[in-house]
GUVOZA-952140 format. One line per 2 residues: number of its first residue (from 1); for each residue x negated, y, z negated of C-alpha. Coordinates in Angstrom, 2 decimals, always signed. Example, Ala and Ser with C-alpha at 12.3 -4.5 7.8 and 13.67 -1.06 7.14 Angstrom:
% GUVOZA-952140
1) -12.30,-4.50,-7.80 ~ -13.67,-1.06,-7.14;
This chain:
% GUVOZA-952140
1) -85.99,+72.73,-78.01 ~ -89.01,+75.33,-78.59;
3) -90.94,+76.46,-75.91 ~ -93.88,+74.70,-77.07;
5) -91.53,+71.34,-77.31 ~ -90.63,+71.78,-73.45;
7) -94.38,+71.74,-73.16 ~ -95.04,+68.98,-75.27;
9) -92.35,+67.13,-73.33 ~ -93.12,+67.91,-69.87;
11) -97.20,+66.91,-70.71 ~ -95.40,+64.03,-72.05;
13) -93.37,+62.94,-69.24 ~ -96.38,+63.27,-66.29;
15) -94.25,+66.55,-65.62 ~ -97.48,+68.82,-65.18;
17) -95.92,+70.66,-62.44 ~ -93.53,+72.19,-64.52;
19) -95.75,+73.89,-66.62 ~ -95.89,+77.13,-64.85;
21) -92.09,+77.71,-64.80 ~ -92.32,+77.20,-68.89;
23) -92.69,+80.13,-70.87 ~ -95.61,+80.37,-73.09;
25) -94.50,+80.00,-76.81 ~ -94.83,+83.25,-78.90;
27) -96.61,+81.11,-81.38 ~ -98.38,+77.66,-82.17;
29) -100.03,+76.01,-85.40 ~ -103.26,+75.93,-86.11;
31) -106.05,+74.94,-88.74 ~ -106.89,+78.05,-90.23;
33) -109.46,+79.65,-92.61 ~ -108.81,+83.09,-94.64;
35) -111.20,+85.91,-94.97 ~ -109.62,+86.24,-98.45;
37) -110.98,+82.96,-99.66 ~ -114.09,+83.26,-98.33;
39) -115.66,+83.44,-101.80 ~ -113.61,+80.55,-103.05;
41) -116.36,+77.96,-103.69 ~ -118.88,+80.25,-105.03;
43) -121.35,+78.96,-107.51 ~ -120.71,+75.67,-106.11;
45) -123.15,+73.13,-104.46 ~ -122.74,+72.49,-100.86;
47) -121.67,+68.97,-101.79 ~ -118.74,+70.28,-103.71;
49) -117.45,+71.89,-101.59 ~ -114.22,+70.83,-100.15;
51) -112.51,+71.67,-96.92 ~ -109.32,+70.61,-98.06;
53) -109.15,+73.72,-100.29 ~ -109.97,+76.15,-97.47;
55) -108.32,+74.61,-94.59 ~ -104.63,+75.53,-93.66;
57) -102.21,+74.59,-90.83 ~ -100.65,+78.27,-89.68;
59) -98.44,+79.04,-87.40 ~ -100.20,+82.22,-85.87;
61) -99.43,+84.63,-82.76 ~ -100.60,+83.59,-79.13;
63) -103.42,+85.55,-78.22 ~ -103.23,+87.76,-75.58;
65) -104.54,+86.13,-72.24 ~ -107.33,+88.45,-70.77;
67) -109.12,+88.10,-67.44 ~ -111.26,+85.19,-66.71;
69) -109.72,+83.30,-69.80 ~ -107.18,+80.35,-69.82;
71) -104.58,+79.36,-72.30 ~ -104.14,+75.85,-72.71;
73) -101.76,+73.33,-74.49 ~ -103.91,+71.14,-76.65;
75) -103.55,+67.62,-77.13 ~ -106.00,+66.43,-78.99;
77) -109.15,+67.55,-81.05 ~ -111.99,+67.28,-83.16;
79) -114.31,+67.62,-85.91 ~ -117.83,+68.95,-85.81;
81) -120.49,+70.28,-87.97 ~ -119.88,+73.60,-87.69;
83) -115.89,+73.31,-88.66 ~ -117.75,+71.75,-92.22;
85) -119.79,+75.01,-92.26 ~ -116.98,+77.14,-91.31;
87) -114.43,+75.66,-94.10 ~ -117.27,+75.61,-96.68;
89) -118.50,+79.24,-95.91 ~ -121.96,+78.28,-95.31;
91) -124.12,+79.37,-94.69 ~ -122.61,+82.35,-93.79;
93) -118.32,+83.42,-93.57 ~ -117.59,+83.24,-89.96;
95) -115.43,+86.54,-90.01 ~ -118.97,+88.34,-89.88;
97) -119.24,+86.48,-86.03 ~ -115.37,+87.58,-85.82;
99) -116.19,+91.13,-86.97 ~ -119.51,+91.56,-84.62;
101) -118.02,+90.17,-82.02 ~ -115.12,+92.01,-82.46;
103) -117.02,+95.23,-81.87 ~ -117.62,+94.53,-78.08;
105) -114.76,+95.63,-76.59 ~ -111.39,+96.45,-76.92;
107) -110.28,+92.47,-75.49 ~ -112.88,+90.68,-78.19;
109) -111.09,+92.96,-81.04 ~ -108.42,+90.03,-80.63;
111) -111.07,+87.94,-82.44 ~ -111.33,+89.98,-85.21;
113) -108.56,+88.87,-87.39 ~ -108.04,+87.84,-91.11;
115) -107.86,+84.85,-90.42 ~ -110.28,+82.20,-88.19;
117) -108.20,+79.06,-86.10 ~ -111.50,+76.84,-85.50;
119) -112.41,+74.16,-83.89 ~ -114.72,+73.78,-80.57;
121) -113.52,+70.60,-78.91 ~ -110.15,+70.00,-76.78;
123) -108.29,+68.29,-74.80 ~ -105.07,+69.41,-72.81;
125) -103.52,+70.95,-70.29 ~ -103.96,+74.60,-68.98;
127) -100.54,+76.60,-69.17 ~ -102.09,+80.36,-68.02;
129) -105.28,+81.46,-66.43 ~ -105.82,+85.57,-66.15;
131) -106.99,+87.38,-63.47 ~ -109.66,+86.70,-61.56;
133) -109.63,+82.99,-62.15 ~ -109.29,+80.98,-58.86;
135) -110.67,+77.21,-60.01 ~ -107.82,+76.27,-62.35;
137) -103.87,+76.69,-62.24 ~ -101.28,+75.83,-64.82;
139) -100.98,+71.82,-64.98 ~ -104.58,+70.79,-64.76;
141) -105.98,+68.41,-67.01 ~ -108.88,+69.40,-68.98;
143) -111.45,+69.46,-71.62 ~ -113.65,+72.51,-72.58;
145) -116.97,+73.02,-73.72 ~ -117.54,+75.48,-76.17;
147) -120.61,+77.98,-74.69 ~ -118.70,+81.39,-74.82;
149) -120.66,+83.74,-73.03 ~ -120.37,+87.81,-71.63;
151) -122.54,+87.36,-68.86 ~ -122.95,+91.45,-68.63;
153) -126.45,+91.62,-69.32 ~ -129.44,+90.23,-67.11;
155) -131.16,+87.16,-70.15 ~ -128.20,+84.70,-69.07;
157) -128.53,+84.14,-66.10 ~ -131.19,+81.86,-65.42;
159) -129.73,+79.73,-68.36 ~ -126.48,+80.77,-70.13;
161) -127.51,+80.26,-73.54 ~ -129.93,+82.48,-73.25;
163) -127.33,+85.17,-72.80 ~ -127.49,+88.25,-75.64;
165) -123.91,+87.22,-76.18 ~ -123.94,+83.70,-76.56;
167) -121.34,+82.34,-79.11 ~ -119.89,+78.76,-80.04;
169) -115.93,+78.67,-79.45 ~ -113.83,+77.84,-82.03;
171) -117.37,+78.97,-84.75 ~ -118.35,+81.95,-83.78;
173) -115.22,+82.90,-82.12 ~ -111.42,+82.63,-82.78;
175) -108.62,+80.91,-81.02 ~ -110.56,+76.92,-81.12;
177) -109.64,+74.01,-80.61 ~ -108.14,+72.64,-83.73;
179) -104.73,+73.98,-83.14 ~ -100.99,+72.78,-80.82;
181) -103.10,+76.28,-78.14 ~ -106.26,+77.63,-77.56;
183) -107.52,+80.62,-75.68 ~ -111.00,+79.40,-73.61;
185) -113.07,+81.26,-70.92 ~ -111.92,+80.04,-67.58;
187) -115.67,+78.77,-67.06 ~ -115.37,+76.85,-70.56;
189) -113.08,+74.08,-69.16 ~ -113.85,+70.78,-66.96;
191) -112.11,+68.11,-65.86 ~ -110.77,+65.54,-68.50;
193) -111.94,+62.49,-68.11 ~ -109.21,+60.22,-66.10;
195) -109.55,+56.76,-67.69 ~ -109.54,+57.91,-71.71;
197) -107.08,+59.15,-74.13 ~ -106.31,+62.58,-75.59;
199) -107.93,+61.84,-78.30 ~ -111.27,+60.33,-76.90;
201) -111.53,+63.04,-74.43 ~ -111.38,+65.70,-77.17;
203) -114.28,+64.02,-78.95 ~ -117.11,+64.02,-76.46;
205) -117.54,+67.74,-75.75 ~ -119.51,+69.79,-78.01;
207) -122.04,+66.69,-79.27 ~ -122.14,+64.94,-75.76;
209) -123.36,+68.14,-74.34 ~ -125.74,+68.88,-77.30;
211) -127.38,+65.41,-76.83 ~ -127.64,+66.21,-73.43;
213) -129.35,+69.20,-73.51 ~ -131.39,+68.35,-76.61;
215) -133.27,+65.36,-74.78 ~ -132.40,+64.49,-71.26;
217) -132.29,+68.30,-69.38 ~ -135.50,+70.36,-68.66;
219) -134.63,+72.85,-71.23 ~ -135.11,+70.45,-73.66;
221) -137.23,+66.94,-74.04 ~ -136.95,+66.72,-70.59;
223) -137.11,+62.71,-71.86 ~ -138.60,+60.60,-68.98;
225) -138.41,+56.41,-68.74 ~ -140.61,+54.74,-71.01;
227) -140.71,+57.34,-73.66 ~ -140.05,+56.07,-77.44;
229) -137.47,+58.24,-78.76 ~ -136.98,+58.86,-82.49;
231) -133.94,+59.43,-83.76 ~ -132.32,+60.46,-86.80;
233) -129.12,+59.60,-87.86 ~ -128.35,+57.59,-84.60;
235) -125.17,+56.20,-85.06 ~ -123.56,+59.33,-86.41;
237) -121.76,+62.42,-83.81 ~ -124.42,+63.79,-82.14;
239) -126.66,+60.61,-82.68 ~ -124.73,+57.99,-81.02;
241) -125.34,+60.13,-77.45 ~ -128.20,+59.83,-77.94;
243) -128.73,+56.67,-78.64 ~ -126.78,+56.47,-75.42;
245) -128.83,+58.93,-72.90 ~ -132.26,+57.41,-74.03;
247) -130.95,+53.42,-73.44 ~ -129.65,+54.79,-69.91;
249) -132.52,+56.58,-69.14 ~ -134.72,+53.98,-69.47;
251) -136.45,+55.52,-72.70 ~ -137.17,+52.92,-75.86;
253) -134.63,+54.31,-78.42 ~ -135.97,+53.89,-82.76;
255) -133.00,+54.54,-84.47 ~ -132.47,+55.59,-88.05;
257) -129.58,+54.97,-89.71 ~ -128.26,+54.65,-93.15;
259) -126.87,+51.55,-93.83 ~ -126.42,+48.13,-92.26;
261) -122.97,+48.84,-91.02 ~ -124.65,+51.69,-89.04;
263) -127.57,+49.86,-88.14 ~ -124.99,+47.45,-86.56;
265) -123.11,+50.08,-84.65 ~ -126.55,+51.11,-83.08;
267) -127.25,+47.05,-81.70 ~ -123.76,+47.27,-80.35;
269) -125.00,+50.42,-78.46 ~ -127.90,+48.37,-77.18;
271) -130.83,+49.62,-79.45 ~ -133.26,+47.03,-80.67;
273) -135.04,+48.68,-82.55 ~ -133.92,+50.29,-85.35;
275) -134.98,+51.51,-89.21 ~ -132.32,+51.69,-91.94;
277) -133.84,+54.56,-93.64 ~ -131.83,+53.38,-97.29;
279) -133.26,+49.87,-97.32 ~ -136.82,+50.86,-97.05;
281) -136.24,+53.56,-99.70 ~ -138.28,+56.51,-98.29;
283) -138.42,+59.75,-100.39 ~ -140.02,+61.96,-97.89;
285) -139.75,+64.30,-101.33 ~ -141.31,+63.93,-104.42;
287) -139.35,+67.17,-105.95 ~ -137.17,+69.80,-104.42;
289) -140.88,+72.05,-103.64 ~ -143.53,+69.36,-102.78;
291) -142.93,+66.71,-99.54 ~ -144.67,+63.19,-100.21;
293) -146.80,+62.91,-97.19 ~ -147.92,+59.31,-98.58;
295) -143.79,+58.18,-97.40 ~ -144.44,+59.97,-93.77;
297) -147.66,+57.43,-93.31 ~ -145.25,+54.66,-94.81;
299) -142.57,+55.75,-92.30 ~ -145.29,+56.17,-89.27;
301) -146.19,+52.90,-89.92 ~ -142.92,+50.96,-89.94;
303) -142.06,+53.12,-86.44 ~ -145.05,+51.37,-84.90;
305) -144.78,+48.12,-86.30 ~ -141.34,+48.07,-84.36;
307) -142.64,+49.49,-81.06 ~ -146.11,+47.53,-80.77;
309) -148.21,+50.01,-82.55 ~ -146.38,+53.26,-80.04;
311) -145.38,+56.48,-81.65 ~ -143.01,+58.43,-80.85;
313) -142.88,+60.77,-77.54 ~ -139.91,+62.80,-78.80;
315) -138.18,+62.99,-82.01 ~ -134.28,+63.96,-81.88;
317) -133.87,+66.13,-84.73 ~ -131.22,+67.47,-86.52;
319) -130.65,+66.56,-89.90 ~ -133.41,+69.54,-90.86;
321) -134.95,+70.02,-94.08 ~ -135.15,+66.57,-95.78;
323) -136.55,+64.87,-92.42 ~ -138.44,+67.36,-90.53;
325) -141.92,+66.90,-92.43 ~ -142.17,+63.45,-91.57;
327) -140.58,+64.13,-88.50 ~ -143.43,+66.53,-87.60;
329) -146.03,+64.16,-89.31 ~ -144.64,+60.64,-86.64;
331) -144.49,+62.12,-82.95 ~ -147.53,+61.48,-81.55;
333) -150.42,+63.55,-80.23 ~ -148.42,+65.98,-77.77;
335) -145.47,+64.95,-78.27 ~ -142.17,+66.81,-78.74;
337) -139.65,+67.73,-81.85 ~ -136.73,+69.04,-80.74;
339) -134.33,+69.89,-82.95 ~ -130.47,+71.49,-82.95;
341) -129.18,+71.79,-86.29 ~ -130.47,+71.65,-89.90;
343) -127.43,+69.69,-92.00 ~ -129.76,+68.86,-94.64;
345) -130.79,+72.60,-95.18 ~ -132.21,+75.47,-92.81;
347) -135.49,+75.92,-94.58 ~ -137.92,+73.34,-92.88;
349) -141.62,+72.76,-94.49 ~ -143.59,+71.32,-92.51;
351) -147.35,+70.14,-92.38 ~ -149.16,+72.62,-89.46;
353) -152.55,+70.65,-89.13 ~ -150.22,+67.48,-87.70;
355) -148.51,+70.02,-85.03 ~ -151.62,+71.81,-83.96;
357) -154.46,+69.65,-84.12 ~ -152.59,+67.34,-82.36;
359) -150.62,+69.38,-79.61 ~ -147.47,+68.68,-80.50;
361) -144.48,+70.68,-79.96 ~ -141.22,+71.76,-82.14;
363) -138.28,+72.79,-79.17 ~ -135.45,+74.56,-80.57;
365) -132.27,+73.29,-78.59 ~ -128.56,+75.05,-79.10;
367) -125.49,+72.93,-77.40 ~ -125.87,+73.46,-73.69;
369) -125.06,+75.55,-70.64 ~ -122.28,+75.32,-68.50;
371) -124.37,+73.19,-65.95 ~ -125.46,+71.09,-68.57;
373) -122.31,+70.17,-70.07 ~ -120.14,+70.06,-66.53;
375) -123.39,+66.99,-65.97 ~ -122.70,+65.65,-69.38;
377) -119.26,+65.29,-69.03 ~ -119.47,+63.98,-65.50;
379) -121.24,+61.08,-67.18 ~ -118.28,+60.34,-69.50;
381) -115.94,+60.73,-66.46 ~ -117.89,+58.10,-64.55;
383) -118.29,+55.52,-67.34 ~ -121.98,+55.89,-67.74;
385) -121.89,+57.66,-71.45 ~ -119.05,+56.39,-73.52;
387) -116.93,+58.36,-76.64 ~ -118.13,+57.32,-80.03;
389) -114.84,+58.08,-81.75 ~ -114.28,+56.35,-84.61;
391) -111.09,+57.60,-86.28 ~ -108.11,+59.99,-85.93;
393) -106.09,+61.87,-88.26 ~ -103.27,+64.23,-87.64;
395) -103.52,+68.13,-87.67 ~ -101.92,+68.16,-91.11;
397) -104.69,+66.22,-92.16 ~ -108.02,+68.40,-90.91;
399) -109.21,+69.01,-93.98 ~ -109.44,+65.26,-94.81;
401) -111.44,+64.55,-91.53 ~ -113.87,+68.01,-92.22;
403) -114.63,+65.89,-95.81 ~ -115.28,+62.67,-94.26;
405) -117.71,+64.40,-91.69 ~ -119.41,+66.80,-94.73;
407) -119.87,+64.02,-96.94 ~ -121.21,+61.45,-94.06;
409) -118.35,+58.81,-94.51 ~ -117.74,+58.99,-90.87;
411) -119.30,+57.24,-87.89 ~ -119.31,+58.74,-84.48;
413) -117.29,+61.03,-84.28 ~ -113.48,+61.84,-85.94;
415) -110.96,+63.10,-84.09 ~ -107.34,+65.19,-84.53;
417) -104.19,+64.60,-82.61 ~ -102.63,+68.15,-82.21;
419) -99.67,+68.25,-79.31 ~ -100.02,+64.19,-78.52;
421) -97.61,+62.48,-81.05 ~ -99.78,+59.19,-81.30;
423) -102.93,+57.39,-79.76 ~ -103.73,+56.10,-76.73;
425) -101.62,+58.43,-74.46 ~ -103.05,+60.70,-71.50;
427) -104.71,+57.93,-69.73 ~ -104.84,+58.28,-65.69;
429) -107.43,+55.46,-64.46 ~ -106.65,+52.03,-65.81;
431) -109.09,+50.46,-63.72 ~ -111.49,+52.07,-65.07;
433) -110.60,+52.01,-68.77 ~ -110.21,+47.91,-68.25;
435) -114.21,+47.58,-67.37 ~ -115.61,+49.77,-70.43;
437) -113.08,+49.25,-72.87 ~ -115.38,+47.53,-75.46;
439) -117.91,+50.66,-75.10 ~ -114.74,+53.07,-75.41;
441) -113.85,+51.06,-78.18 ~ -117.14,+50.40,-79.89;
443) -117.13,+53.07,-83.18 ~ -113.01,+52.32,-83.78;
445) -112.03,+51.37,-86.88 ~ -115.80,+51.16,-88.13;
């Protein structure tokens, strides 16, 4: 047997404290891009782009464990945004992060390699910590979140994302998630969540902790009860959380969706009130240059038809480009965009009379900070924020699931089984599973 099979087996058989006397394996497979293809899809449209050409299962070197960092045995993963962007190239090749970040120091130079293992969600088992690391030991089960940060420099400090060296794991880094090991920072990991799966552990992290930040912590919405919350794309990754934070936190959730399917996803969630954005046929464009401000009153005007004439307090925005006009246009007077991501396209137009003139506010919010997502996660440990995972694939099969996700066939989120051999294994608290296993359940299969 390999030395990664006697880990396999030993994670397997509840044998976690033999993972310390196991050697770590030389090597492990992972889903890889190559800086030699990185002009593969040129001249192509985003939308033609496909991460089955780009993404490859490797078997690469273990990296070599530095202080404060922790190898772990990965059981589970999956697929985000930025693993679309990363296998499409877009909008920049991630071996210029590798490269700068390379430059740091002598450890980071690992990074800089010709070829990228992504991925910046996991769920596993730590087999080595390095020096200096005194919360973790070999055996612990965990998930990690995937704020890499230096911490050398004073801007971090007061909130870790604000750090000069703030990268994502797995995107801006090398050695993610998406692979049978992954090299973290010690203060990347938290506990995994007792009464899920490999698999719907994995799926949480980097959205669950995005949502979190974006409109529940101070640093972002800072959403309070009562407040109408718009938002975009609400039963999809980073939209079903959400969905869920504003419904627990007392907030009045509008959520646009895409489709009746998704529309029903969000009711199982608990929303009421909720827009399919398809069946009313808005076209907040009238040509690739000019915005149709006539379909942001129409859209303004179905929101408060649903909420008893209300606008919105904040607007959860991420899809960019194609929404953030009318996005702009429907918060109300002093109200708050805040926005993460741009999947639609990074160059937002926007109306400025609508923000100024009526004191709104446009907050730009980037995953979380270690606080942030340890809270986040402690919400999914405790039952109070369930995974949205929807379907799994094997790590053979990434590129499939980076498709699905880049051409919006998913719900929820989409997960990969790396070291687990099938679902529905790495569950500790059955009790707890047993009282929210329609929640935990609620995106399968859908």
């Amino acid at each position: 047997m390999t030395q990664l099979g006697e880990i396999k087996q030993a994670i397997l058989n509840d044998d976690l404290g033999a993972i310390a006397s196991l050697d770590v394996p030389e090597s492990y497979r992972g889903v890889t891009v190559h800086a030699d293809e990185a002009g593969m899809f040129e001249g192509l449209e985003s939308r033609d782009k496909d991460p089955r050409k780009s993404l490859h299962v490797d078997e690469v070197p273990t990296p070599e464990l530095g202080p404060g960092e922790a190898l772990v045995a990965v059981m589970a993963s999956a697929i985000n945004y930025n693993t679309v962007w990363t296998s499409i190239f877009e909008p920049v090749s991630t071996f210029k992060f590798l490269e700068r970040y390379g430059r740091i120091s002598p450890l980071s130079k690992r990074h800089d390699l010709p070829y990228h293992v992504v991925g910046s969600d996991l769920s596993g088992v730590v087999l080595r910590t390095g020096a200096g690391v005194h919360n973790w030991k070999p055996g612990d089960e965990v998930v990690a979140h995937c704020l890499n940060v230096e911490l050398e420099g004073p801007d971090g400090h007061n909130d870790t994302m604000l750090d000069t060296e703030q990268r994502i794991w797995g995107f801006e880094t090398n050695f993610g998630g998406l692979a049978e090991v992954a090299l973290v920072k010690a203060n990347q990991l938290m506990p995994k969540p007792a009464h899920l799966t490999w698999e719907e552990s994995a799926s949480p992290g980097l959205v669950n902790s995005t949502a979190y930040r974006q409109l529940v912590s101070r640093n972002g919405a800072d959403m309070k009860q009562g407040d109408v919350v718009l938002i975009w794309g609400a039963s999809g990754g980073l939209g079903s959380y959400a969905t869920q934070y504003a419904l627990n936190g007392g907030a009045i959730p509008v959520c646009v969706v895409s489709s009746p399917e998704k529309a029903e996803i969000c009711r199982k969630l608990g929303a009421e009130l909720i827009i399919d954005r398809n069946a009313e046929g808005y076209k907040f464009w009238k040509d690739e240059n000019n915005q149709d401000p006539k379909e942001w009153q129409r859209f303004g005007k179905k929101i408060r038809e649903l909420t008893g004439g209300e606008d919105p307090d904040i607007v959860f925005e991420h899809p960019g480009r194609e929404t953030f006009g009318a996005s702009v246009y429907a918060a109300r007077k002093g109200g708050t965009i805040v926005t993460c991501a741009s999947t639609s396209g990074f160059m937002h137009q926007y109306d400025n009379r609508y923000l100024w003139m009526n004191l709104k506010r446009i907050i730009g919010s980037h995953f979380a900070n270690y606080r942030e997502s340890w809270e986040a996660n402690r919400l999914i440990s405790k039952g109070l924020i369930h995974p949205t995972l929807s379907k799994v694939y094997s790590l053979e099969d990434t590129g499939q699931a980076a498709l699905d996700v880049h051409r919006n066939a998913h719900q929820g989120k989409v997960g990969v089984l790396t070291l687990a051999p099938e679902e529905g294994l790495g569950v500790r608290n059955h009790e707890l599973r047993a009282k929210h296993l329609d929640a935990i359940n609620a995106f399968r299969n859908v």
